[in-house]
N, C-alpha and C positions, 0 to 999 in steps of 0.2 A: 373612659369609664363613666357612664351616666347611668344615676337613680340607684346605684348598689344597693341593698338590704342585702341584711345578715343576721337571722333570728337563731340563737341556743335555747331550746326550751321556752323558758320566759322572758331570757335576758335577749332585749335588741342591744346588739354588738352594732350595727350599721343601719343608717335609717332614710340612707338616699344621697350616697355619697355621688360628687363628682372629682373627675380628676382629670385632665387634658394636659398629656405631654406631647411634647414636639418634637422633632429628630433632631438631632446633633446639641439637643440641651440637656443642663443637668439642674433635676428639679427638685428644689428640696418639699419631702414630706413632712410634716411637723405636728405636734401637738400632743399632751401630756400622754403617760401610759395610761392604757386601757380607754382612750382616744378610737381606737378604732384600723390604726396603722398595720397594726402585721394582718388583722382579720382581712381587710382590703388588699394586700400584698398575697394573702395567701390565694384568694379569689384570682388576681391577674393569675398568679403562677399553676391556677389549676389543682393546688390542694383541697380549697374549700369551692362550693357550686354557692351562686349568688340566689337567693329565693327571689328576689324582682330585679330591673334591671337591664342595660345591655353595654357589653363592650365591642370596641374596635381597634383593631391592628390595621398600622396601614391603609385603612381605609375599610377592611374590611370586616365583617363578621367575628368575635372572635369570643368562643367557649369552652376551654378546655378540658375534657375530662380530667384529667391528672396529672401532675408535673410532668412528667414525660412527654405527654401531648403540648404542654403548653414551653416545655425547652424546644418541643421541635418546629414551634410554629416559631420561635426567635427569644421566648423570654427567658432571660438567668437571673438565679435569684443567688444573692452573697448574704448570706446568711450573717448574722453579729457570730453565734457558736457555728465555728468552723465545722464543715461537715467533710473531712480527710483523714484519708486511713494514714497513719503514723507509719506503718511499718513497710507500707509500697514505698515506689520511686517517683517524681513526679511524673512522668510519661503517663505511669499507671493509675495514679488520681484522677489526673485530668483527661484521661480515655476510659477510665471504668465504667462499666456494664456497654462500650463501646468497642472495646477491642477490635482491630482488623485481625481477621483470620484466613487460615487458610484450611477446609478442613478441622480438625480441633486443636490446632497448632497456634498460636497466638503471635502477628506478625511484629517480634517488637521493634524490629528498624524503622518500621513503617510508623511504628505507636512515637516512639521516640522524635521522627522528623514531625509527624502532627504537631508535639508537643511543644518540639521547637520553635516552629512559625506563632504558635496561639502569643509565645510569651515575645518572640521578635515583634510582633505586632503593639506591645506592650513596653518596646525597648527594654526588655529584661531577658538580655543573650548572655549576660552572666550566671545562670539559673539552669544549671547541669540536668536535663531530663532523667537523668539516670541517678540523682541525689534520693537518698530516703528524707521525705518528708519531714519525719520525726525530728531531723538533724537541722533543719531549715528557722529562720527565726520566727516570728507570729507575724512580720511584716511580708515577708516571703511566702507566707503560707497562704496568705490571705491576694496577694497577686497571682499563687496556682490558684486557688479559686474562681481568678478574673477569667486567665487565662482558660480555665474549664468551660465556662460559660462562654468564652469564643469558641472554642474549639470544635462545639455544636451548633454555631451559627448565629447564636443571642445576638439579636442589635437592639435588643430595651435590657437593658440591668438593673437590678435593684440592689445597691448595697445600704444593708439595714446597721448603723451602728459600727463603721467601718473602721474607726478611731479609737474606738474604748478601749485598747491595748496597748495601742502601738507609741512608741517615742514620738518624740518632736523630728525627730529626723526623718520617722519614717511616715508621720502622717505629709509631713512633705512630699514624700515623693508618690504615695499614693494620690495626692492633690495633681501630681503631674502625670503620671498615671489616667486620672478621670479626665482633666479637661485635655489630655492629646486624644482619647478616646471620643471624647463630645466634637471637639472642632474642627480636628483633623480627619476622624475617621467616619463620623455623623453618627455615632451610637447616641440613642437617647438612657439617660440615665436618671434615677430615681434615687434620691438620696436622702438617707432616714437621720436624723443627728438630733439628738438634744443640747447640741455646741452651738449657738446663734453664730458666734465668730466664725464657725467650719461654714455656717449656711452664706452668712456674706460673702465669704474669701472665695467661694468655689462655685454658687451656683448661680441663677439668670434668673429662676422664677421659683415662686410657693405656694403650694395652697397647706393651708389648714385645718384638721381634722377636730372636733371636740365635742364629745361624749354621740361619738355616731355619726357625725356629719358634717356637710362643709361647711366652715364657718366665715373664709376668709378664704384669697388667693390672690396677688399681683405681681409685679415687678419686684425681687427684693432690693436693688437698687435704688428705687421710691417707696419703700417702707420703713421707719425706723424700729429698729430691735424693739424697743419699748411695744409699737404697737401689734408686732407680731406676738409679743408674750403675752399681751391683753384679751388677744383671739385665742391664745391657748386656754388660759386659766379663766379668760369669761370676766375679768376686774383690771384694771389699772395695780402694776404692781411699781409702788412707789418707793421703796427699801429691800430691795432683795435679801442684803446684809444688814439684817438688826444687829445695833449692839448698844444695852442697857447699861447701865451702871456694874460694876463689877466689882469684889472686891476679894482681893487678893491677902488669900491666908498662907498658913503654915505648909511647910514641903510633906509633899503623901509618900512622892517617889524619889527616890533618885537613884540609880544607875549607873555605876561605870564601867568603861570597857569592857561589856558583855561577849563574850563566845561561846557560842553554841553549837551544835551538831551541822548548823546550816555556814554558819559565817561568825567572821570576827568582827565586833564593833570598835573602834576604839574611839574616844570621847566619854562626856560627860553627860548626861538628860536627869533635871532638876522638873519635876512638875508640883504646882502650889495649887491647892486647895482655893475652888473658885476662879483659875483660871482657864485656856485654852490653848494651848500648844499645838504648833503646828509643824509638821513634818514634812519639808521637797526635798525635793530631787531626781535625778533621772532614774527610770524605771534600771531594776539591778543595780541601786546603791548601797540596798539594804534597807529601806527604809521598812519593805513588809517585816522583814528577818530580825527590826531590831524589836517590834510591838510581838513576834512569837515569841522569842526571846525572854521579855518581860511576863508573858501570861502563860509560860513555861509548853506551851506547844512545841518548841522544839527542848531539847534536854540542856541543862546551862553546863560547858566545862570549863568555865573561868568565870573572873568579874565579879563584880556584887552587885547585888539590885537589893535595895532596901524598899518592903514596900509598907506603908503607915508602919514602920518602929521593927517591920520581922525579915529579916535575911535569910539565906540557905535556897535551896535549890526547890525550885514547888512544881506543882501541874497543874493543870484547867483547872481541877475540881476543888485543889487545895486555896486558887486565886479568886474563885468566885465564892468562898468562904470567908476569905479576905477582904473583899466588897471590891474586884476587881471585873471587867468584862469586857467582852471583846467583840467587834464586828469585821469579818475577816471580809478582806476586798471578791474571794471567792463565793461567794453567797450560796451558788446551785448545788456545791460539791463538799463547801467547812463548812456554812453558814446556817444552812436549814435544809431537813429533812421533809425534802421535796412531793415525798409519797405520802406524808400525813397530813392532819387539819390542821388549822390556821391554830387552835388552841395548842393542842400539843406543841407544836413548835414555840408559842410564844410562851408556855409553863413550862419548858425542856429541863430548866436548869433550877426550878424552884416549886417543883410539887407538893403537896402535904401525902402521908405517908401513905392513904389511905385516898383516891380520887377519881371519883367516878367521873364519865366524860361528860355530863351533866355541870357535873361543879368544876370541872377546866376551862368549859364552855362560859360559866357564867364569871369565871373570872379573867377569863382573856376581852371581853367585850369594854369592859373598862378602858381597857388600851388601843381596843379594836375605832373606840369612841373618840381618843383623844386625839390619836394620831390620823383619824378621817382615812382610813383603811377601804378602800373601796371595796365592799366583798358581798356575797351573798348571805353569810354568817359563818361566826369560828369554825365550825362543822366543813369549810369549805377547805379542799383541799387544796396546801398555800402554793402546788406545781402551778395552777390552773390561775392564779392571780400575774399580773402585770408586774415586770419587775419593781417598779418605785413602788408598788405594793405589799411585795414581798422585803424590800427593803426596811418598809416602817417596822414589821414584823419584828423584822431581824433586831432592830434599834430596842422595837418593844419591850424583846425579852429581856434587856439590861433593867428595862424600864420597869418591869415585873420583879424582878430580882432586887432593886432597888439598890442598886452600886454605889461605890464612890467615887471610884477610876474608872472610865470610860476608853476603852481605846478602839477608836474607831479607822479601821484601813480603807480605804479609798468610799467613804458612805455614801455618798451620790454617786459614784458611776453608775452608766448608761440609767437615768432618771430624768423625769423632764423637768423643766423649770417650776412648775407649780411644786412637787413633790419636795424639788431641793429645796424652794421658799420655806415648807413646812418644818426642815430639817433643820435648816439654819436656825428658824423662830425657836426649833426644842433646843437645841446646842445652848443658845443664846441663854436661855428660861433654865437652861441647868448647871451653866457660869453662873446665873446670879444667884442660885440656891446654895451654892458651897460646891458642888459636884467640880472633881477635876478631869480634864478632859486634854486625848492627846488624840491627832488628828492625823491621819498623812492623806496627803491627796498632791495629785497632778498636774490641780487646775488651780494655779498660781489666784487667779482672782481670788476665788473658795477663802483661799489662806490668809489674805491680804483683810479680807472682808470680813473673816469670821474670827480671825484667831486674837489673839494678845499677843502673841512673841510666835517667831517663826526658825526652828534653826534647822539646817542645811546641811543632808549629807551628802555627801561625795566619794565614793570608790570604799564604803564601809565606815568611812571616819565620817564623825558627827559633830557639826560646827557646831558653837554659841548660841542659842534661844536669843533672838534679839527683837526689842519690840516694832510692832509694824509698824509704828510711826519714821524707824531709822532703815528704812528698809522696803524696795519696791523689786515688781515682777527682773528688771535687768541683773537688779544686782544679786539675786537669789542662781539667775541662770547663767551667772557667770560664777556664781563658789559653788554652784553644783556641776559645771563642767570643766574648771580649772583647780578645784579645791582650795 
């Protein structure tokens, strides 16, 4: 891809990008949201036409009118939000709007053995062509996705965000997955991550995209992480994890063995005024189910949760009364209301009685300011923003609301590093104001680096809060997979 532009109205999205992949390599994309990466990914795959520009396949010419034209010319694109019907079988995912037929008769022996080879090719013969989807796990679903993209020819892939679900087990094996696919079978691959760790472990080369354009590209193997996050965010980032002076007050929360509609907890969660609490474990330990639990999105039928001095059974509306709030790791579907503006969503939970969208507008800017919200103005509808953009959003509205309890479920996923830098800086700046804050997140550094005490659950039960000084990434992944 040389010289790409990409104009929306006013806004240059792209301003002369290059990209140059090779066969049988897997090349990581990188650089902050709203970088310019999916607008660039959407152009290869033929969703969006480039206004200047020209690309090459293979050596040759290549312009897609439409994803269809550009799946048949070889490109598959793996989307982060999985685009598979639940209620077909895999066969039927991964041949849809392809069916062999006969007549109007639909040949499924035939669909079935397609489907078979896409995912042999994938070493994934354990993967029942005839399984419903729906029943399959997010790691499995996301290899019928691989598999779809062969099964039309794809030899460039782009998987955008591949990770941001999946366990430690299973980002494994999609790792093995990608490089049998690069080395052995010579697909070239395109790999989008805001994980520097995923970018060294898996890929060969990088280029860098920042605000529009190429800023950077080599060897990853002769670049160090530092300097790759330097070409993202445009500055030398010398503390990713700030941590201030802190001081540690009186108990706001404490919790024990909560049961809910969703699951049982049993254990103890003690959170202090001015601290940061952090929550691991493997994905279905409960760690989402313990913070709904707590902010009454699911219904309580046991346990106690004491929150600042009031017990009994409460809901959203009655906790954000309470100066509790919450940022659910779902963001597009619990988090915010995708179809409105940037103000709406960031006033949702604390209007005046009486508010015209004038005065939403002028008072969501405030927030829109502090937290470097990339946007056109609140007026902007918050689907159409980047996700680490819609993210600050999301954090905003506590910020508007003016909380005491924070509970925050996975806050950086799929974000880039500049956006998490910004997040950690607020975390940090609202430990030291008194604010108490409880964290879950995935990504053991995150926890290590940001929190003050980290406790571990395991299979529903909830370890000890212990500080991170007694306490690193092994020993956290061995009480969360032995208890």
């Amino acid at each position: 891809m040389h010289g790409i532009q990409k104009r929306f109205g006013a806004t240059i999205a792209l301003a002369g990008v290059d990209l140059v992949v090779r066969a049988g390599e897997v090349h990581a994309l990188v650089g902050e949201n709203g970088a310019g990466k999916s607008t660039l990914m959407k152009i290869l795959s033929g969703a969006y036409q480039a206004d200047a520009g020209h690309m090459l396949l293979d050596g040759q010419p290549y312009a897609p009118r439409n994803p269809i034209a550009g799946r048949g010319s070889g490109v598959g694109m793996i989307y982060q939000e999985l685009s598979l019907a639940a209620d077909l079988n895999v066969a039927e995912n991964i041949l849809l709007g392809m069916e062999p037929r006969v007549g109007p008769f639909v040949r499924a022996r035939q669909m079935r053995d397609t489907a078979r080879q896409a995912l042999e090719e994938l070493d994934r013969t354990d993967i029942d062509p005839r399984t419903i989807v729906g029943r399959l796990s997010i790691a499995d679903r996301q290899i019928v996705e691989i598999a779809r993209a062969i099964a039309v020819g794809a030899r460039v892939l782009v998987l955008d965000e591949p990770t941001s679900s999946l366990t430690r087990s299973g980002v494994e094996r999609l790792f093995s997955v990608v490089r049998r696919l690069s080395s052995e079978r010579g697909y070239s691959i395109i790999y989008i991550s805001h994980f520097l760790e995923e970018v060294q472990a898996l890929c060969s080369r990088f280029t860098v995209l920042r605000d529009g354009k190429t800023v950077g590209s080599g060897r990853v193997a002769d670049t160090p992480s530092d300097r790759i996050i330097a070409m993202m965010v445009g500055r030398e980032m010398k503390d990713l994890y700030p941590r201030s002076a802190r001081r540690v007050g009186e108990i706001v929360l404490d919790a024990t063995n909560m049961v809910s509609t969703r699951k049982s907890i049993v254990g103890r969660l003690e959170l202090r005024r001015g601290e940061v609490l952090g929550i691991a474990g493997l994905v279905g330990a409960g760690r989402t189910e313990l913070l709904r639990a707590i902010f009454g999105l699911d219904k309580s039928r046991g346990g106690v949760i004491n929150l600042r001095g009031r017990t009994g059974s409460a809901s959203p509306r009655l906790r954000w009364h309470q100066g509790a709030g919450m940022v659910s790791e779902d963001r597009k579907t619990e988090g915010l209301a995708l179809s409105l503006d940037i103000a709406s969503n960031l006033t949702l939970s604390r209007q005046p009685f009486i508010a015209s969208p004038s005065s939403l507008r002028k008072m969501s800017r405030r927030w829109i300011e502090r937290l470097a919200v990339k946007t056109r103005g609140p007026a902007q509808i918050i689907g159409d923003l980047s996700g680490g953009n819609q993210q600050k959003v999301a954090i905003a509205r506590l910020l508007h609301h003016d909380v005491e309890i924070y509970l925050l479920d996975e806050p950086t996923r799929g974000i880039d590093v500049g956006s998490k830098a910004q997040i950690y800086q607020l975390i940090d700046e609202l430990a030291c104001s008194g604010k108490a804050i409880i964290m879950v997140s995935s990504y053991l550094p995150e926890l290590l680096g940001v929190c003050d005490r980290v406790a571990v659950m395991s299979k529903g039960r909830l370890g000890p809060g212990r500080p991170v000084s007694e306490i690193d990434e092994h020993a956290i992944m061995r009480e969360a997979t032995q208890g």
